[in-house]
Backbone as a ProteinNet text record, in pm:
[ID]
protein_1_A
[PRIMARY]
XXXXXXXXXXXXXXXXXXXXXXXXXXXXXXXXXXXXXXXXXXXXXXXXXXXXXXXXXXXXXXXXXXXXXXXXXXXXXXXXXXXXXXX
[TERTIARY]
9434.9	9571.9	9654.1	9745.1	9798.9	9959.1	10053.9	10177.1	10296.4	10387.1	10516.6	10655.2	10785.2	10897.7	10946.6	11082	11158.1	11284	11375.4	11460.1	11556	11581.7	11604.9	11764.8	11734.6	11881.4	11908.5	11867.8	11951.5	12068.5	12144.3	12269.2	12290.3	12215.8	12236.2	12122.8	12021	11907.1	11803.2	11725	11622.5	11653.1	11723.6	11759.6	11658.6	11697.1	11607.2	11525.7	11586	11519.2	11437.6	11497.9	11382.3	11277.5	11316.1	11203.2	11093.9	11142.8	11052	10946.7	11024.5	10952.2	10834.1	10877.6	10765	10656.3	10685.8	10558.3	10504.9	10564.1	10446.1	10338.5	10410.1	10341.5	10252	10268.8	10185.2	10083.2	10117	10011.5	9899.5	9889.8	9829	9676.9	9709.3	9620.6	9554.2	9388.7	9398.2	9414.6	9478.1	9501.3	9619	9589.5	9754.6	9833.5	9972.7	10093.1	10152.4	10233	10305.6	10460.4	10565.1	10682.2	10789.5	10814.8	10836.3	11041.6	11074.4	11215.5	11267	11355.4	11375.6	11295.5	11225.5	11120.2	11057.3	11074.5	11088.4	10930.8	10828.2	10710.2	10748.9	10724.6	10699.6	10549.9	10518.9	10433.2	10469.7	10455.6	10503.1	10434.6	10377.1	10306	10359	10493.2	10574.6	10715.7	10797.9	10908.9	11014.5	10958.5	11040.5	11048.8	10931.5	10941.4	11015.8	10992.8	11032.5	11173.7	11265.6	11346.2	11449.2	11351.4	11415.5	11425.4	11375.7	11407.8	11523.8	11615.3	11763.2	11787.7	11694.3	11714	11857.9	11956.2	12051.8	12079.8	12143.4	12151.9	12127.2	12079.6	12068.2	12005.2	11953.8	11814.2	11717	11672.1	11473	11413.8	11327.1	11168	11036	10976.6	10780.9	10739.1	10670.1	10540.8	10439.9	10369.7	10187.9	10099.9	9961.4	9891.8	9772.5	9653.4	9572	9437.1	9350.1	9236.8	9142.1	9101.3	9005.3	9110.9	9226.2	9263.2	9391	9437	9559.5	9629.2	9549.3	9634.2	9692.3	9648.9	9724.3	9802.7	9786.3	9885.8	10031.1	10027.4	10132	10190.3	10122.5	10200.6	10247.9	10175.9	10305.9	10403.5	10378.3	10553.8	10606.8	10560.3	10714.3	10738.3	10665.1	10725.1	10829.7	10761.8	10874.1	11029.5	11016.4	11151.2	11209	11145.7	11202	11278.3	11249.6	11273.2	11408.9	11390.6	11499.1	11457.3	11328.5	11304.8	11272.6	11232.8	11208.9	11114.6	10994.7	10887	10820
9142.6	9157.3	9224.9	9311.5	9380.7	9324.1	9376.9	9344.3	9405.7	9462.1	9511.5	9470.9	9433.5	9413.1	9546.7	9596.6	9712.6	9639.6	9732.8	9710.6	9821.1	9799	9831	9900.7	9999.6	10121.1	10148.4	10157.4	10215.8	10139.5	10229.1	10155.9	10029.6	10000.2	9900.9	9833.6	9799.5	9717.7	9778.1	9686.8	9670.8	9699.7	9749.4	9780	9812.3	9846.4	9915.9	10006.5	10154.6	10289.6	10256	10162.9	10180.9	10073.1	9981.3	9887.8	9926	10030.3	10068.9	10206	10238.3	10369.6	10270.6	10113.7	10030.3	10036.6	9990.5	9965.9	10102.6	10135.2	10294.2	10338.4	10333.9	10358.2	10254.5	10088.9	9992.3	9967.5	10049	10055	10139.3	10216.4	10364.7	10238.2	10171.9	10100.2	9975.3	9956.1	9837.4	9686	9743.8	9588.1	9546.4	9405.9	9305	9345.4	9383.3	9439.1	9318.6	9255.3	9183.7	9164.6	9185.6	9167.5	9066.6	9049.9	8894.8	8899	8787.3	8856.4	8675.1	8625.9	8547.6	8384	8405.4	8322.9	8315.9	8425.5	8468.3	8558.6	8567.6	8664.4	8712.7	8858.9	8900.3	9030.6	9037.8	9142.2	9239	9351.7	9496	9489.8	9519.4	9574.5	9526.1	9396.1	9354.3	9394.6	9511.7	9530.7	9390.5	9258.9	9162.5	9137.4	9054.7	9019.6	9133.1	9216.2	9327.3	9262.2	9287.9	9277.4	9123.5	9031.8	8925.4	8830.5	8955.2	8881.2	8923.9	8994.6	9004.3	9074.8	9181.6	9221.5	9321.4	9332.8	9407.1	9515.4	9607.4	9673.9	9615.5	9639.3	9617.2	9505.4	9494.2	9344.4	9373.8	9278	9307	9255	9355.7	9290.4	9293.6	9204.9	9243.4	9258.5	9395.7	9396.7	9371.9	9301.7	9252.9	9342.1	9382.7	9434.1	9348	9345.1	9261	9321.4	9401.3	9430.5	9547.6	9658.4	9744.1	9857.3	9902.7	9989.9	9942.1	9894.1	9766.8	9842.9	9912.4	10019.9	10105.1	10202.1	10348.8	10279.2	10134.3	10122.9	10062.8	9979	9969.3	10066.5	10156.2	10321.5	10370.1	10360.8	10452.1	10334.8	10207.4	10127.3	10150.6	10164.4	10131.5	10304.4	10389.8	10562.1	10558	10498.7	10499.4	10390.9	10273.7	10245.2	10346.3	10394.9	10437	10581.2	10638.6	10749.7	10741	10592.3	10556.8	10568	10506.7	10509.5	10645.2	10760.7	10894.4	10891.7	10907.3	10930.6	11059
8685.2	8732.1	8623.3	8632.6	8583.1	8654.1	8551.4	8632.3	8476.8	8523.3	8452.8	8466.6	8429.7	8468.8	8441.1	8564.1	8563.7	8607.6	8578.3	8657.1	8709.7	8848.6	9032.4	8988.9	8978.9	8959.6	9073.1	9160.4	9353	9360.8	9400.8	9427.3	9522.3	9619	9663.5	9732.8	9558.8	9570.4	9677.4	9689.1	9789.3	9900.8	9983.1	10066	10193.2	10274.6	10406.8	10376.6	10309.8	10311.9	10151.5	10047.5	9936.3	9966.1	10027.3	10083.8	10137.8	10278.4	10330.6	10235.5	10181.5	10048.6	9983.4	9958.5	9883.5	9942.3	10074.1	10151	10214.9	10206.5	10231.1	10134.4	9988.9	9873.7	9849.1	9852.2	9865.5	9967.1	10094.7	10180	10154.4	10050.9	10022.1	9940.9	9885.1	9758.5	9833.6	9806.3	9836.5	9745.3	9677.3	9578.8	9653.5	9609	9639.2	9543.1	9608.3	9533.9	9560.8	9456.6	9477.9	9387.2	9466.2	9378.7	9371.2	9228.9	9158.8	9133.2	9208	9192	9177.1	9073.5	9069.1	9101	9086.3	9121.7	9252	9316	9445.6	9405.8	9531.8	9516.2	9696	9648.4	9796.4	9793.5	9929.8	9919.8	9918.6	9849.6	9880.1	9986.3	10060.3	10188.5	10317.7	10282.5	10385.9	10358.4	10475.8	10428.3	10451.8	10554.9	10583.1	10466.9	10389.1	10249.3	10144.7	10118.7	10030.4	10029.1	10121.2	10196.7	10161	10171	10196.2	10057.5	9938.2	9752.2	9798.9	9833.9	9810	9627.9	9640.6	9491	9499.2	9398.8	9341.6	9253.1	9282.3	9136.2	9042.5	8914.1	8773.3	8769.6	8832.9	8842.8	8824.2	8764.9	8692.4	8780.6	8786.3	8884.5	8864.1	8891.4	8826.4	8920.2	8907.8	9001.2	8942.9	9007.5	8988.9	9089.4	9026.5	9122.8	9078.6	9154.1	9167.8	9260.7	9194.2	9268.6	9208.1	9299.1	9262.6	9162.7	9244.4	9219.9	9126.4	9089.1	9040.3	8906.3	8872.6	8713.6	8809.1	8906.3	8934.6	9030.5	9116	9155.8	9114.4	9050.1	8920.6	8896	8833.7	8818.1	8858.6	8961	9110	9153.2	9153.8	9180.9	9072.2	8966	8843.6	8861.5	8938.5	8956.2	9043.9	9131.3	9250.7	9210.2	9127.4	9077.8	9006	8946.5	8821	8887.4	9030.8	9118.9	9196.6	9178.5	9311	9418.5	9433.4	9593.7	9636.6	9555.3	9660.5	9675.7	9796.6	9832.5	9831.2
[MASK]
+++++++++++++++++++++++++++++++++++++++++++++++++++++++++++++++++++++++++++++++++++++++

């Protein structure tokens, strides 16, 4: 398992359109993506969950990955935070 803290610059968090950007990119990998938000775990690969940490601007988050592929996918979530959500 691999896993990093970032923290969520979009203006208004987790939202719908960067949520759904997660799980597209998390659907691509088969490791368990999982993101860690206040003691809160959700799956990237669920935008309900994604969705329902209630993450904010300027809030830290860990993603964990967990499997075959678990380094390049890490990489590409802390790419895609670090993007703002562009796909």
């Amino acid at each position: 398992m691999v896993k990093q803290s970032i923290v969520v610059n979009e203006n208004n968090g987790l939202h719908a359109r960067p949520a759904g950007a997660v799980v597209k990119i998390a659907g691509g990998f088969e490791s368990v993506i999982n993101i860690i938000y206040k003691q809160k775990k959700a799956n990237a690969k669920s935008i309900m969950g994604v969705m329902s940490l209630g993450v904010r601007e300027g809030e830290e988050i860990t993603i964990e990955a967990d499997g075959i592929d678990e380094e390049e996918a890490l990489k590409r979530m802390i790419e895609l935070v670090k993007s703002n959500f562009e796909v």
